[in-house]
C-alpha positions in Angstrom: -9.2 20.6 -11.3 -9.0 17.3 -10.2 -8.3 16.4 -6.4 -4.7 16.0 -5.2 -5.4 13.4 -2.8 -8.9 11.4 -1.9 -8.7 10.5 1.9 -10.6 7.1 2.4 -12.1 6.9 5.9 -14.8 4.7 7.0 -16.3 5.5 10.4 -19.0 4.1 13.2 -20.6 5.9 15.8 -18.0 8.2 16.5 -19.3 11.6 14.8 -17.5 14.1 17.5 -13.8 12.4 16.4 -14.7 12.4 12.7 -15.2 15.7 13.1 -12.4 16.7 14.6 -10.0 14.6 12.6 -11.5 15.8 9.1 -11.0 19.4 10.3 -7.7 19.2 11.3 -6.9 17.7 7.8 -8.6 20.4 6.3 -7.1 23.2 8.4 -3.6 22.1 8.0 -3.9 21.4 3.9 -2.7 24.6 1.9 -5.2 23.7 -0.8 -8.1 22.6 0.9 -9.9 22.2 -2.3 -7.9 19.5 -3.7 -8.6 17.3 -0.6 -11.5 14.7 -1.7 -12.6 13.4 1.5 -14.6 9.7 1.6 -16.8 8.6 4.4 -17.8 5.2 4.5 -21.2 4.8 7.1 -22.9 1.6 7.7 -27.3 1.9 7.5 -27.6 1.7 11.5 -25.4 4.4 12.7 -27.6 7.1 12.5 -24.9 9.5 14.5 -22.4 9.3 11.4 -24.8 9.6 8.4 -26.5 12.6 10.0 -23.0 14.5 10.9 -22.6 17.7 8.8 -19.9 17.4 6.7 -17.5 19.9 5.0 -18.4 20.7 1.5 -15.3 18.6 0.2 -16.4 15.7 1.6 -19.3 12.9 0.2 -20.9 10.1 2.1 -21.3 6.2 1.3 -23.7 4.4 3.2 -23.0 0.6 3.1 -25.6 -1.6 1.9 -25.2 -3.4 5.6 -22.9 -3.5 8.0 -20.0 -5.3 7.3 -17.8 -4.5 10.6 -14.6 -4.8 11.3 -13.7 -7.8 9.7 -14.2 -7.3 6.7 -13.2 -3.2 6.6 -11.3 -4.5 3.4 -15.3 -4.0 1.6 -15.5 -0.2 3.2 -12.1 0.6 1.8 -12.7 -0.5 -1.5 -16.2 1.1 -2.3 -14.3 4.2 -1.2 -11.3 3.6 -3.7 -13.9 3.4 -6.4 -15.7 6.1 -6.0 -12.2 8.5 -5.1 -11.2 10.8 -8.0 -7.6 12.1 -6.6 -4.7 11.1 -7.7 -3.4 10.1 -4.5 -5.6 7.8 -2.2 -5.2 8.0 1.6 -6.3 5.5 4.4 -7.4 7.0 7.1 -9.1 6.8 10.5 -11.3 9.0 12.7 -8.8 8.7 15.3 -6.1 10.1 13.4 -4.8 13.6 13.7 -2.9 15.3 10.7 0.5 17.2 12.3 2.1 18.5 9.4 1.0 22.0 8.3 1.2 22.1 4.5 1.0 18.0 4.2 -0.7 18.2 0.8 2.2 20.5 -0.2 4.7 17.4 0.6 2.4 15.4 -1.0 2.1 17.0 -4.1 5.9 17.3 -4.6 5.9 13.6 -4.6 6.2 11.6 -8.2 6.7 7.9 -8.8 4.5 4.7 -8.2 5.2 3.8 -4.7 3.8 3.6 -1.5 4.6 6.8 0.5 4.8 6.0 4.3 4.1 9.1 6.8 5.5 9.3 9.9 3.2 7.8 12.7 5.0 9.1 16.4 2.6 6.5 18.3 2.8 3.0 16.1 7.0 2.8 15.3 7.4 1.0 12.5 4.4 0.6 10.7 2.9 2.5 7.6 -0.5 3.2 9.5 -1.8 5.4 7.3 -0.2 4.8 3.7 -0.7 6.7 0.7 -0.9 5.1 -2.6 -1.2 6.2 -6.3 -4.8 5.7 -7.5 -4.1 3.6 -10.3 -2.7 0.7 -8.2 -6.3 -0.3 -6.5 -7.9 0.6 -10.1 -5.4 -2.2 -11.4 -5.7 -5.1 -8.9 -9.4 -4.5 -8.4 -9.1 -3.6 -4.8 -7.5 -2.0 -2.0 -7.4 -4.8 -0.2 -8.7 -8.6 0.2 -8.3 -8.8 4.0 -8.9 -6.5 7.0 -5.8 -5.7 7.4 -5.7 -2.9 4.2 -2.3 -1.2 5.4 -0.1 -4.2 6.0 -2.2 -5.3 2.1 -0.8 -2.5 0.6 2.5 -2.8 2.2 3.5 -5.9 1.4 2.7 -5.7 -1.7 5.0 -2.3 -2.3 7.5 -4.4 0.1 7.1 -7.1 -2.7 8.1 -4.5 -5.7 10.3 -2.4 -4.1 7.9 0.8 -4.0 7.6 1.7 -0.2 9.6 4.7 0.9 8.8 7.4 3.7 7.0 10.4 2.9 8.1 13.9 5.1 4.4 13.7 6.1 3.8 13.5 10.7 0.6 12.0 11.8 -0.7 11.2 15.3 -2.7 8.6 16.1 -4.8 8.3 19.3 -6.2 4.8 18.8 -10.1 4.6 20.4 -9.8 1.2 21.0 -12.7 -1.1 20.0 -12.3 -4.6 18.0 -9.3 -6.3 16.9 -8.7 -8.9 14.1 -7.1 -12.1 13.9 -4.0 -11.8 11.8 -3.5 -15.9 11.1 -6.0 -15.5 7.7 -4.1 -12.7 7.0 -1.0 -14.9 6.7 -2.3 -18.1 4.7 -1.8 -19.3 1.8 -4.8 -17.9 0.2 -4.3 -14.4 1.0 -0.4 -14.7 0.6 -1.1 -15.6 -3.4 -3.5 -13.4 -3.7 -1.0 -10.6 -2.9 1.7 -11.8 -4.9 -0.2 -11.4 -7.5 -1.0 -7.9 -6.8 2.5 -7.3 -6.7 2.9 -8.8 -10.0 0.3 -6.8 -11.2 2.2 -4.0 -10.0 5.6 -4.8 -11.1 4.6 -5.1 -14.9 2.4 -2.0 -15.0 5.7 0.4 -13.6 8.8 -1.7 -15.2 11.0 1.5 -14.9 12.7 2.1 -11.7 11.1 4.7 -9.3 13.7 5.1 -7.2 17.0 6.0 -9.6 17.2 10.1 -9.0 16.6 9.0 -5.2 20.0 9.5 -3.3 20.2 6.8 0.3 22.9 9.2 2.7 23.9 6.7 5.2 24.9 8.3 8.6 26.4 7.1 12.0 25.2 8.8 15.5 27.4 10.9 15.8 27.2 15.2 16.4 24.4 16.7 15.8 21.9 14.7 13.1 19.0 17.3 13.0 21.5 19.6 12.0 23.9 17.8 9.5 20.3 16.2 7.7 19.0 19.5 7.9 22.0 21.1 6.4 22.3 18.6 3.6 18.1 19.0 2.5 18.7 23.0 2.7 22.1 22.7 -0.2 20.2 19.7 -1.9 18.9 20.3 -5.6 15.7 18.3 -5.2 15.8 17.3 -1.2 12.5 15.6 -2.2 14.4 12.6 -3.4 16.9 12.2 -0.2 16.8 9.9 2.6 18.6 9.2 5.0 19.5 6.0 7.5 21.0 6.2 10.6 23.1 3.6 12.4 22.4 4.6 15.7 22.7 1.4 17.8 21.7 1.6 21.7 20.7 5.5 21.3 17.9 4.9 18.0 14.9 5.6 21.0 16.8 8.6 22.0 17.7 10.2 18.3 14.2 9.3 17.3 12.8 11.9 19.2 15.1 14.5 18.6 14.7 13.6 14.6 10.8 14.1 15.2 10.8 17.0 17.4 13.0 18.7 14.3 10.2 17.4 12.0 12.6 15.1 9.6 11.2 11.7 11.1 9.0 11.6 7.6 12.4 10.8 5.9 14.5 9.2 8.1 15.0 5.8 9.3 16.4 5.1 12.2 17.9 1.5 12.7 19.3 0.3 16.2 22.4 -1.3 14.0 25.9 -0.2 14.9 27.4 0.1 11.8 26.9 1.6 8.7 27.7 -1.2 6.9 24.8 -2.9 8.5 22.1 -0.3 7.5 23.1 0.2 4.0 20.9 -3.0 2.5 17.6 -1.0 3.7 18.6 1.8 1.4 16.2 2.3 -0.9 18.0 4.7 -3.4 19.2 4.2 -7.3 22.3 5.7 -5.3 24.1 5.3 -1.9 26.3 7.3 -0.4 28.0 7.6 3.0 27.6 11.2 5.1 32.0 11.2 5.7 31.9 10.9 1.4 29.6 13.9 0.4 30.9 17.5 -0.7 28.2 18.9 0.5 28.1 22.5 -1.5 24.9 23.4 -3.4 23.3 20.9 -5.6 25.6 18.4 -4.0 22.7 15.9 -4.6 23.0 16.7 -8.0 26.1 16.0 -8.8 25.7 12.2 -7.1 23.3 11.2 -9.5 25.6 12.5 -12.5 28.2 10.1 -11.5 26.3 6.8 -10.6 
């Protein structure tokens, strides 16, 4: 059987934390065996190339060392040598939360970019998960070092980025930095609009039309109403939900997270739900005060849009 997900991870001379961060994936996956991990190693670190590694995991040894600016070339060997049907970026500083993760994962259909829930880096798609056949169709991952926010604009760009119930930690080592101002010329700006492009013609259809947007204001208690609602949903996979929560988003953040629902929630500092309802992503919208919310309530939205 073919993997469910190929995890991409490149990695210098930091065997004890590559260790730790591919166990932890491992430990935490429900079917171990359809994890495919990739280790990218450059020919001087002799630390990473002679760390054992689990028996679902293979080993690329760059013909040089490329470094940090141009990770972009690590990230694409890897992509073309992955065989899952999902492909993950990941680092050896990460730390998978989620027990079950590839269970979320595999529950997922559609051509977007899924976006799991990073506690540490608000905001940003750190570690984003992408169907295989997108780098296989614009050639790469990524032109630029900068391979997450490559792969995010260019699902920005078609409409293909939604969150993913997927909670990932990430304890950054530290080390070298990049300069964004190439990533941002005009260059590497065409270069991803035609990625997007590329994108956009291959998936025509809609991804998101059985997807239903709930928007909410802050008001009682959110863990419990959005948990209520995914436990009567027909197919809580394809819900999300956006909260107007105004001065108090810091504060219903955390409680959303320590319930475990950050992974498909967003969280806006708006005041009104009027405000938050052009970030839905969903064929349909619907306000909390507006939902029946029986079994397969979910359901019967999608009948009537």
């Amino acid at each position: 059987m073919a993997p469910l997900v190929s995890v991409l991870c490149p990695s210098r001379g930091r065997p004890a934390a590559l260790e730790r961060s591919l166990a932890g994936l491992l430990d935490l996956a429900t079917a171990p065996a359809l994890v495919e991990i990739l280790i990218a190693a450059d020919p001087d670190d002799g630390a990473t190339l002679a760390l054992p590694l689990p028996w679902q995991a293979s080993r690329w040894m760059a013909p040089e060392r490329y470094g940090y600016g141009r990770l972009n070339e690590y990230y694409n060997a890897l992509a073309r040598r992955a065989t899952g049907r999902w492909q993950m970026l990941w680092n050896d500083d990460a730390a998978m939360v989620t027990p079950g993760w590839d269970d979320v994962l595999a529950e997922r259909t559609g051509d977007v970019l899924l976006w799991p829930y990073v506690p540490e880096e608000e905001g940003m798609n750190c570690f984003p998960i992408w169907p295989a056949s997108w780098p296989k169709l614009m050639g790469h991952v990524s032109l630029d070092t900068f391979n997450d926010r490559w792969m995010i604009d260019v699902a920005e760009r078609t409409g293909r980025h939604c969150h993913v119930e997927i909670v990932i930690s990430h304890q950054r080592a530290g080390g070298q930095s990049a300069d964004l101002a190439t990533f941002y010329q005009g260059p590497m700006v065409r270069a991803r609009e035609a990625d997007a492009q590329v994108i956009a013609a291959a998936f025509p259809d809609a991804w998101n039309k059985d997807l239903v947007s709930v928007l909410l204001p802050c008001d009682g208690p959110l863990p419990q109403v959005i948990q209520g609602l995914c436990d009567k949903a027909a197919r809580p996979g394809d819900l999300e939900f956006l909260v107007a929560a105004g001065d108090a988003h810091c504060e219903v953040r955390r409680a959303l997270a320590d319930a475990g629902l950050m992974g498909r929630t967003e969280v806006h500092a708006s005041h009104t739900i009027e405000s938050i309802a052009p970030h839905a992503h969903g064929g349909h919208v619907v306000r909390r005060d507006a939902i029946v919310a029986g079994p397969g309530w979910d359901d019967t939205i999608r009948g009537h849009g």
